[in-house]
Every structure is written in C-alpha cells, then in structure tokens.
C-alpha positions as CSV (number, residue, x, y, z in Angstrom):
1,X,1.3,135.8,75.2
2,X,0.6,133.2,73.1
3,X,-2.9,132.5,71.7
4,X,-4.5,129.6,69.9
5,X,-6.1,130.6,66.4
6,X,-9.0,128.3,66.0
7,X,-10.5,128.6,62.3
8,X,-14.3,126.9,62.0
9,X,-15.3,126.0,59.0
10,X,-18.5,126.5,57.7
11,X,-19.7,123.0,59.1
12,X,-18.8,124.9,62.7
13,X,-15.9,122.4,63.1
14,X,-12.4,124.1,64.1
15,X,-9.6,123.4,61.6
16,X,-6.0,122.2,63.4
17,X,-3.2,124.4,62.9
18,X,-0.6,124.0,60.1
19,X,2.1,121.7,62.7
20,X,-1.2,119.4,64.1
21,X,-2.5,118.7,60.7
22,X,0.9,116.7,59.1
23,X,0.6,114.7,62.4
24,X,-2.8,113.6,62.1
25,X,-1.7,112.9,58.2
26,X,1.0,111.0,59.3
27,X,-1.3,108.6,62.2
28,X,-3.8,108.2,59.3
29,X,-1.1,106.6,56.8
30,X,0.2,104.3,59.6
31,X,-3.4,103.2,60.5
32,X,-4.5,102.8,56.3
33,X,-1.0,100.8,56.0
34,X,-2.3,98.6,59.2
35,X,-5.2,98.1,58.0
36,X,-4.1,96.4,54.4
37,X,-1.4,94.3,56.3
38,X,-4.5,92.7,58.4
39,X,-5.9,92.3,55.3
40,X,-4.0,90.6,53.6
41,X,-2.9,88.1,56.5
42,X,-6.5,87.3,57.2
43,X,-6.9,86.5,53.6
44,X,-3.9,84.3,53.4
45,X,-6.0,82.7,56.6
46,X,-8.9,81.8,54.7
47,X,-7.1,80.3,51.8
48,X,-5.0,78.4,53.8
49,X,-8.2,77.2,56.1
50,X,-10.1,76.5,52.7
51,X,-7.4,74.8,51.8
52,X,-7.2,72.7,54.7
53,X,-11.2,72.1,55.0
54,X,-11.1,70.5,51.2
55,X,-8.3,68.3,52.0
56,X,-10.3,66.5,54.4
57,X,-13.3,66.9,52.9
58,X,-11.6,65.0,49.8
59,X,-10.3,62.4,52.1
60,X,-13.4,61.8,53.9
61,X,-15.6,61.9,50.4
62,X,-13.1,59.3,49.1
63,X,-12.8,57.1,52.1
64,X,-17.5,57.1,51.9
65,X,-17.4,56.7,48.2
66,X,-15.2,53.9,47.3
67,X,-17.1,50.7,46.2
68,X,-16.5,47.4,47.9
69,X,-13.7,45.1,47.4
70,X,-14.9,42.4,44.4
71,X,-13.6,38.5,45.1
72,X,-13.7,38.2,40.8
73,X,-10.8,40.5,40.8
74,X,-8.7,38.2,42.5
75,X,-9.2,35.7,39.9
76,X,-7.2,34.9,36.8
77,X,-8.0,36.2,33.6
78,X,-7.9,34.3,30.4
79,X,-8.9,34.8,26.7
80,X,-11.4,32.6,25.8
81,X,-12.7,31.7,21.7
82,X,-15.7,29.9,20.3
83,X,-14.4,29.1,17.2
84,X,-17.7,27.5,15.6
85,X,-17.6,25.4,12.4
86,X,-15.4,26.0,9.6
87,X,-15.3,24.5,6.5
88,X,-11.5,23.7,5.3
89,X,-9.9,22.4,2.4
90,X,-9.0,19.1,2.9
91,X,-4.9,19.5,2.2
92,X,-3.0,16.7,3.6
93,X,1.5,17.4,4.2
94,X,2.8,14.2,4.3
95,X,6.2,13.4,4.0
96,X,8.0,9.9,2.6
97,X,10.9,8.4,-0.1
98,X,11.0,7.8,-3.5
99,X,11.1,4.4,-5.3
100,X,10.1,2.9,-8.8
101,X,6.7,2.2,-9.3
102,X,7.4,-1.2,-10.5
103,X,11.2,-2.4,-10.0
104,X,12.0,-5.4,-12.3
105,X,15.4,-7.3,-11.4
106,X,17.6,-9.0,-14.2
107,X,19.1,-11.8,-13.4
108,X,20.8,-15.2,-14.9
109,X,18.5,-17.3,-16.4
110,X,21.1,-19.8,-18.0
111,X,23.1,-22.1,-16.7
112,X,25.4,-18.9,-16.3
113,X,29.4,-18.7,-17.0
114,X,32.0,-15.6,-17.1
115,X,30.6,-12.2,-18.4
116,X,32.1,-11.5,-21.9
117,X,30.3,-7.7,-22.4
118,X,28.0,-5.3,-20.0
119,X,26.1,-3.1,-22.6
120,X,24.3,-0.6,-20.4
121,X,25.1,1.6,-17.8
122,X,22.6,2.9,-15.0
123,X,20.3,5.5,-15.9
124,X,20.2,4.8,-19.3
125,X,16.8,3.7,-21.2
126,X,16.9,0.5,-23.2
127,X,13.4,-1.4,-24.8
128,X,12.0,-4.5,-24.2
129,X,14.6,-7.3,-25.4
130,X,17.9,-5.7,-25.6
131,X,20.8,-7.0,-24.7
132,X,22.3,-5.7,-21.3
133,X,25.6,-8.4,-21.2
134,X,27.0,-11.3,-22.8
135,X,28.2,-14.7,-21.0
136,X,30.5,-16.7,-22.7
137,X,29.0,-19.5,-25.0
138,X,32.5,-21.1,-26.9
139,X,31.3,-24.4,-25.4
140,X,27.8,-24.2,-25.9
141,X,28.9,-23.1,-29.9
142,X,30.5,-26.5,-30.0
143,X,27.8,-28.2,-29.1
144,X,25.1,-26.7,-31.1
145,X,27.5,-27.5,-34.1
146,X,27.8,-31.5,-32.9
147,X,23.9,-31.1,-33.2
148,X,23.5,-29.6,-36.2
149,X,26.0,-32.7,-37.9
150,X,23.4,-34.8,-36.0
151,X,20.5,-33.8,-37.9
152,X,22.0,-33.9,-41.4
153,X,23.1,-37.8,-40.3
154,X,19.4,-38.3,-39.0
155,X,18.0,-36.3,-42.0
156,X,20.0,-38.4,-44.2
157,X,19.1,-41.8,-43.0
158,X,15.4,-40.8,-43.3
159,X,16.0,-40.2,-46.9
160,X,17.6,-43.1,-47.5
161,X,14.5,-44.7,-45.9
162,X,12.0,-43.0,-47.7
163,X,14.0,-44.1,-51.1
164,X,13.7,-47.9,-50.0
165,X,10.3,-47.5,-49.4
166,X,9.2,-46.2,-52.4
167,X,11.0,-49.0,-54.6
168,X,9.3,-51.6,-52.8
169,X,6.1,-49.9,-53.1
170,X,6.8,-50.3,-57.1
171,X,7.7,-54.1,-57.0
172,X,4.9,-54.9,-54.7
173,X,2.4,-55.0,-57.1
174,X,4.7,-57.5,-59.4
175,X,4.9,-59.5,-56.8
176,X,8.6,-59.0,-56.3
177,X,8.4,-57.7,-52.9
178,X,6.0,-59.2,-50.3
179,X,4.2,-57.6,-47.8
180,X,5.8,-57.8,-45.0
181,X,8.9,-56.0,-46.3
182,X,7.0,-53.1,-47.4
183,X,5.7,-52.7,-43.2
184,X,9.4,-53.5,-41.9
185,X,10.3,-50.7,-44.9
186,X,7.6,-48.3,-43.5
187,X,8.4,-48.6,-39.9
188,X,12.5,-48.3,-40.8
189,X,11.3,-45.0,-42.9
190,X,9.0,-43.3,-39.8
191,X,12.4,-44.3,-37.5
192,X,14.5,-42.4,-39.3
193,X,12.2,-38.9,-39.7
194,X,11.4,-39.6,-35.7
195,X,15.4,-39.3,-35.1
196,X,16.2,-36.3,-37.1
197,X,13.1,-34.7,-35.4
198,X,14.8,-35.2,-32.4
199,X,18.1,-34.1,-33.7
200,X,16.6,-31.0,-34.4
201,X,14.6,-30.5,-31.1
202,X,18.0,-31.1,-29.4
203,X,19.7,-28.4,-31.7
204,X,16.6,-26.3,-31.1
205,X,17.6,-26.9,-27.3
206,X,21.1,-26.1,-26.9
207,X,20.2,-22.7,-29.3
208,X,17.9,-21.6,-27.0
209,X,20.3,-22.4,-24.1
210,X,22.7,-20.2,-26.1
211,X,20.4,-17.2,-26.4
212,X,19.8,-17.4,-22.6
213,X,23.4,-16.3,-21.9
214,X,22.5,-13.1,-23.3
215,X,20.8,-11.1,-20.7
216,X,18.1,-9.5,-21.9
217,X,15.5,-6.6,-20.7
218,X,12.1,-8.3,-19.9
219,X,10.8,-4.9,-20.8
220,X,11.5,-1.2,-21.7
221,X,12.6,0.6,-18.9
222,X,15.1,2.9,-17.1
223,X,18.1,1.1,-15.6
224,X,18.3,1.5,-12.4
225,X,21.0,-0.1,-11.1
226,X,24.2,-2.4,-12.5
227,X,25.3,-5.0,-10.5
228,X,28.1,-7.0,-12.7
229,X,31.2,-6.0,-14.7
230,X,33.1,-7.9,-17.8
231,X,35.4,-11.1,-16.4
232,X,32.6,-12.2,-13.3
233,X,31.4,-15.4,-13.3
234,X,27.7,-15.5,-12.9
235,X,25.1,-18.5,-12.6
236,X,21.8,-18.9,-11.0
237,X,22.3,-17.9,-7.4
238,X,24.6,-14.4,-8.7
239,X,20.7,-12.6,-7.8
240,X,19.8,-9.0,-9.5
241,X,23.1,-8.2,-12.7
242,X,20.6,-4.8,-13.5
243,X,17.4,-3.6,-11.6
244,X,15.0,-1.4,-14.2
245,X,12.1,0.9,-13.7
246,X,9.3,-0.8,-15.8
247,X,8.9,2.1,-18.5
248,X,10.3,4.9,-16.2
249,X,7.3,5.1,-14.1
250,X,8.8,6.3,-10.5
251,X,5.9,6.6,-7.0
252,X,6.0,8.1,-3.6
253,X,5.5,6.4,-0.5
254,X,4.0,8.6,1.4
255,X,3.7,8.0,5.3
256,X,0.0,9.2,6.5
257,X,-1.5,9.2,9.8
258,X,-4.2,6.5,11.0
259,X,-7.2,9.6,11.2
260,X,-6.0,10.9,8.1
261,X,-5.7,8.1,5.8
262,X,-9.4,7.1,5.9
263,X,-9.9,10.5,3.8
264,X,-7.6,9.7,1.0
265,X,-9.5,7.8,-2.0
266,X,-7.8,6.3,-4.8
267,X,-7.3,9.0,-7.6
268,X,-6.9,12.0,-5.1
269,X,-4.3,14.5,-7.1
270,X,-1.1,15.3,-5.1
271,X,1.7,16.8,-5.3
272,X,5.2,15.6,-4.6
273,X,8.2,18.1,-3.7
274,X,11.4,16.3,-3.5
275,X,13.8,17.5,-0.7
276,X,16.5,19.9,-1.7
277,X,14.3,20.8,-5.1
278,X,12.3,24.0,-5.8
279,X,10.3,22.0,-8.6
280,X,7.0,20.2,-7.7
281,X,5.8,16.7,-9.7
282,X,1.9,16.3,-10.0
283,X,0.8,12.7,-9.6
284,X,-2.0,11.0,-8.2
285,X,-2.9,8.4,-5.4
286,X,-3.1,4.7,-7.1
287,X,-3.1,2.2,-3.8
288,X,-3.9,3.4,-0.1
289,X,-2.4,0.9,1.8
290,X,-5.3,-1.6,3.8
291,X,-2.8,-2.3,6.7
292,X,-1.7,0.5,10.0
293,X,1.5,-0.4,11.0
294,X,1.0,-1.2,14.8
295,X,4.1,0.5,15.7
296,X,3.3,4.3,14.6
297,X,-0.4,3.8,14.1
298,X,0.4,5.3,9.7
299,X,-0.5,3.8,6.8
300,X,1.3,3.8,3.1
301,X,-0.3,5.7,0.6
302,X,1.1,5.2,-3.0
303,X,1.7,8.4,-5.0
304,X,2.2,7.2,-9.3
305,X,4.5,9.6,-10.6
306,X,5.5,9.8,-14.5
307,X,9.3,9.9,-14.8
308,X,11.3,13.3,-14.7
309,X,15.2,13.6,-14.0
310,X,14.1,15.1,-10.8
311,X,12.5,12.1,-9.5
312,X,15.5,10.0,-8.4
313,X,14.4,6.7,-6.3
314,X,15.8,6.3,-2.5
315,X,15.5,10.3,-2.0
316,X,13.2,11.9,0.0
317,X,9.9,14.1,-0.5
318,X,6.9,16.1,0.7
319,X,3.8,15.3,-0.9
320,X,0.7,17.4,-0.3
321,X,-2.6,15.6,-1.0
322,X,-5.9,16.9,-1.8
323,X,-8.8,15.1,0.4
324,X,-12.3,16.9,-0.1
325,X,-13.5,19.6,2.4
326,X,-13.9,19.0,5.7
327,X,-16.2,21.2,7.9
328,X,-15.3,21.0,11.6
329,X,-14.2,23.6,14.6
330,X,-10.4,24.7,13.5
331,X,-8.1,26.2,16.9
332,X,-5.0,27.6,17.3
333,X,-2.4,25.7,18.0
334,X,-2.0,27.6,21.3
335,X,-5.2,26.4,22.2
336,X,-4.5,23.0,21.5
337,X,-2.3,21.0,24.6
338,X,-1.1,17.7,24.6
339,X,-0.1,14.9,27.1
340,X,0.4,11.1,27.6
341,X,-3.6,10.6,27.0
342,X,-3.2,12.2,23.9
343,X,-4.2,16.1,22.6
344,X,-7.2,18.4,24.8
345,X,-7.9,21.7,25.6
346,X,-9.6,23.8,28.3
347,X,-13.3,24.4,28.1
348,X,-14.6,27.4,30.4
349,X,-18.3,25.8,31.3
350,X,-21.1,28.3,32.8
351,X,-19.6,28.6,36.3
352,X,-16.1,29.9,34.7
353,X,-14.4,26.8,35.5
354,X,-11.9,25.4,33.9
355,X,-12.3,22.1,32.8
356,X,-10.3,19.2,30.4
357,X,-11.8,18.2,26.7
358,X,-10.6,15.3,25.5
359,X,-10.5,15.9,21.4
360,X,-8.9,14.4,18.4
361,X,-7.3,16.4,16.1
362,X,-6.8,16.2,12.3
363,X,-5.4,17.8,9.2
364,X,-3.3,21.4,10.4
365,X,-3.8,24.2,8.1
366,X,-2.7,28.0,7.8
367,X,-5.7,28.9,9.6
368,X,-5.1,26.1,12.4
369,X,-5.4,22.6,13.6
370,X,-8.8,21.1,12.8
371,X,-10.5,19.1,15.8
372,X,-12.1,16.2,14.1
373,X,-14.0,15.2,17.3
374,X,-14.4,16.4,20.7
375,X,-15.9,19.7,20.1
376,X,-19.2,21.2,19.0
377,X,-17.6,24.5,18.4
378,X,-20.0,26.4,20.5
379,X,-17.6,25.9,23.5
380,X,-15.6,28.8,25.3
381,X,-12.0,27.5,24.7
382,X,-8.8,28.8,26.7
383,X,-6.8,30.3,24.1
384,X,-3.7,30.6,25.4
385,X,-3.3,30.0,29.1
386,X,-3.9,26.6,29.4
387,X,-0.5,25.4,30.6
388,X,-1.1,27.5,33.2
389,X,-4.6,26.2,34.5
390,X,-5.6,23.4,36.6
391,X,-8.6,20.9,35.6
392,X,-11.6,22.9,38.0
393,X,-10.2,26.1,38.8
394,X,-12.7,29.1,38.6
395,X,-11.3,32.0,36.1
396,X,-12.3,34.8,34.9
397,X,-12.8,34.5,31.3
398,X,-12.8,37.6,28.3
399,X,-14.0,36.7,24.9
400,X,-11.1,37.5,22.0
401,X,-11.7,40.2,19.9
C-alpha cells in the first residue's frame, strides 16, 4: 500500500512532496514570464497611444493658434531713404578741346609776289617782328633806286635855287636886282625843296612797300601752324602763310550744362587733364560764355591755360572745376530715374503709396547725384525699385539701414 506523507510546517500548512514541488516551480516561472510579456506590450500601448494623443493635440493647438492671414504681406516691399541735406563740394567734370587762347593769323600785307625764304617752322617760338619769309623784291629794288636818283636831281635843283636866291638878295640892296626877281627867285627856290621832299616821300614809299614783303610776327608767340613753302606765289587773297599763339598762352573750351554754368564765376581754379595724358594743367576760368546754345541747352566756359608741351591745341580734355559748396539732398543714382519729361523718383507718401517727383538734378559726385530742386530731403525715396513701380501703387516700404 501506498501512503501519502504529508509534512506541516510550523504555520500548520502541509508541504508537497519532492515530484509536486518542481511542478508548481515550473507553473510559477511560466506565469512570472507571462506576466512581464503583458507588461511590456501594455507599455508599448501607452507610448504608442501617448504618442498618438500628442500628434493631434499638436495639430489641433496649431490649427487654434495660428494668427490670421495679413493683406500687407501681399504687398511689395521696397527700400526706402530720406537722405536729408548735405552739403557738397561744388566739383564740376566737364569735358571739351583745346585751342590758343588768342590765335593771330599772318598773312600778306604787300602787294605779294613769289616766296624767296620760309624761316620758321611750326612749333617753334619767334618774338615780336621777326621775319617768318621773304617775297621777292628785285623789281621793287629797282625802283627804290630810280627814287633815290630822283631826290639827288630834286635835292640838286633846290640848291641851285637857294644859291640864286642868295646872290640876288646881295645885289638887291645896290639896286642891281629889283624886287620882283628876288619873289620869282624865292618861289623857284621853295619849288625846288617841295620836289625833293616829295622825291623823298616817294623813296620813303616804295621802302616801306619793300619791307612789307617780309612777313613779319605782329608779336611773340608760338607758331602754330605754316601754311606756305619757298617758290608760291602769294598776294592779298593767299589768307593765313603762319597762325601763332600770342605768347604761348593755350585755353580750354569747356562744354557745361545750362543748371551748372550759372555756378561758375570768373576766376574759379580748374583743372584740365588732356585725354591720353596722366599729367594735369592748373588754370583758371577767364570768360563764361553769356549765350546757351539752343540745341544742347550748354554753355562755353573758357579755361586760360599757361603754355606746356602737353597742351597741344585741337586735342581733347577733361577739366574739373571748382564752384563753391552746395548744400542740397544728394541720392543714389539708383534712386534717381529718367524719362522723356526729364529726371524723377518715387516718393512713398503717408499711405505707402508710391507716387512720381518731378526733380532737377545737378553736379554728380562720389557720394551721388545732387537734386538741385524738387526735394526737401525729408521725403521717403524708393531706392532702388522704382523701375519696377507704377505712379499710385500701395507698397510696403522698409527704411535702409
């Protein structure tokens, strides 16, 4: 027979036996080992659901929270400048051609003939009553000889007259010689000194008809240009043989704007760069011209310059002239449009619309171009964007930093 050993413990509860104890070990394992899966897949849950719950909590919190839609952000943005006054430099660029200050032409004064001798060449200096060519005078020799025989006949007929004058003068008062014969003496004696004086004014003549063959500078000078070799035939109607600088002194003619040249005083300094030159000339302003040629709305402005072998008349130059300080709103040439009414820009008013400004503009600087009217300079001006604007269109302007 079998029987059933049951041990209690000393809490009166019966111990299993040896084989019943490993399986209640084992069921306990299996049941620990469920448990922790469980866990684990209900924590995975809640993660998940957390996960889930935020998601749309986030979207619902963002859908509430987002602000309205603004009509300004539809609207273009543009950088806008208030560029106040500013006082400037007056410095006027102004570009136009060399010349002589004071061109003299040399030409035939005589009766002209063929050219024996040119002395001079352009470029060189002569002084005031030096020959620059000879004409040919073997006829006009010839003649001034005839005169000169003339006068000793006429010089010695008045002598002779003079003699018979003063013998009668003796007798007269013996009473050799009457009266009468000592007047008809006297008047034959004054005829004969009136013709040798006018044998000697007609000497006097053809000499100085002689010395006006020989070309001549009216003045000292720089010769400019030659315009006659040995062997021509000249005469009155052969215009300008030579053309000199009167002494040297060479000018600018610079070409000014209409708005610009009512700025420029006589005596303003300049400075004159000639094109293809890396030296500068310093001369001053000596005649602002009083007429605006109708055609490009400029005036002349006459730069005196002393000479320098740089200076060459005919060539070109960029004079920059010096015409007080000018105190006026100055904008970037961005700013700054144009069209067939002339320059404007874009003034935001206080409804940030765009609108036109009709201006005028003056001297342009390194800084920028300086708006002689038009502008108070407490404006909001379109800096850049105005090509792209339309006269009253709203925008949405930011002040430049």
């Amino acid at each position: 027979m079998n029987y059933e050993t049951t041990v209690k413990g000393s809490d009166s509860r019966p111990y299993a036996t040896a084989q019943a104890g490993e399986a209640d070990a084992m069921d306990v394992d299996d049941t620990a080992e469920s448990r922790s899966s469980r866990r684990r897949l209900i924590i995975v849950l809640l993660i998940v659901a957390v996960a889930i719950a935020g998601f749309f909590a986030w979207r619902s919190f963002g859908a509430d929270s987002a602000p309205p839609s603004d009509p300004n952000s539809q609207l273009p943005t543009v950088t806008v400048i208030a560029p106040g006054q500013t006082t400037v430099e007056g410095t006027i660029t102004a570009t136009g051609t060399l010349a002589a200050r004071r061109e003299t032409p040399v030409g035939v004064v005589g009766e002209g003939g063929r050219v024996v001798s040119v002395a001079v060449e352009a470029g060189d200096w002569v002084r005031q009553g030096q020959v620059l060519a000879t004409i040919d005078r073997s006829v006009q020799n010839q003649q001034v000889r005839s005169g000169r025989a003339q006068i000793e006949v006429a010089r010695s007929e008045a002598n002779l007259a003079q003699a018979n004058l003063d013998r009668a003068l003796q007798l007269v008062e013996r009473g050799f010689v009457s009266k009468a014969d000592v007047d008809r003496l006297t008047a034959t004696r004054d005829s004969a000194v009136a013709r040798l004086r006018v044998a000697e004014a007609q000497v006097g003549e053809l000499q100085a008809r002689n010395d006006r063959l020989n070309i001549v500078a009216p003045a000292a000078g720089l010769v400019l240009d030659r315009n006659v070799e040995p062997g021509a035939v000249v005469g009155a109607g052969s215009g300008a043989l030579f053309v000199l600088a009167r002494g040297g002194e060479m000018e600018m003619l610079a070409s000014v704007g209409e708005t610009q040249l009512a700025s420029i005083g006589v005596g303003a300094p300049a400075t004159v760069t000639p094109t293809g030159s890396d030296r500068s000339f310093t001369g001053r302003v000596w005649q602002v011209s009083p007429v605006i040629d109708p055609q490009n709305r400029q005036g002349t402005v006459r730069i005196a310059l002393s000479y320098a072998e740089g200076l060459r008349p005919g060539g070109f130059a960029t004079a920059e002239l010096q015409s007080g300080t000018v105190v006026a709103p100055v904008l970037p040439e961005s700013a700054v449009l144009s069209d067939d009414e002339g320059p404007y820009v874009y003034v935001v008013d206080s409804d940030d619309t765009a609108q036109i400004r009709r201006v005028e503009t003056g001297m342009v600087t390194p800084q920028g171009i300086v708006i002689d009217s038009g502008l108070t300079g407490r404006e909001r001006i379109v800096l850049r964007a105005g090509g792209f604007l339309t006269e009253g269109e709203t925008v949405r302007p930011q002040l430049a930093r």
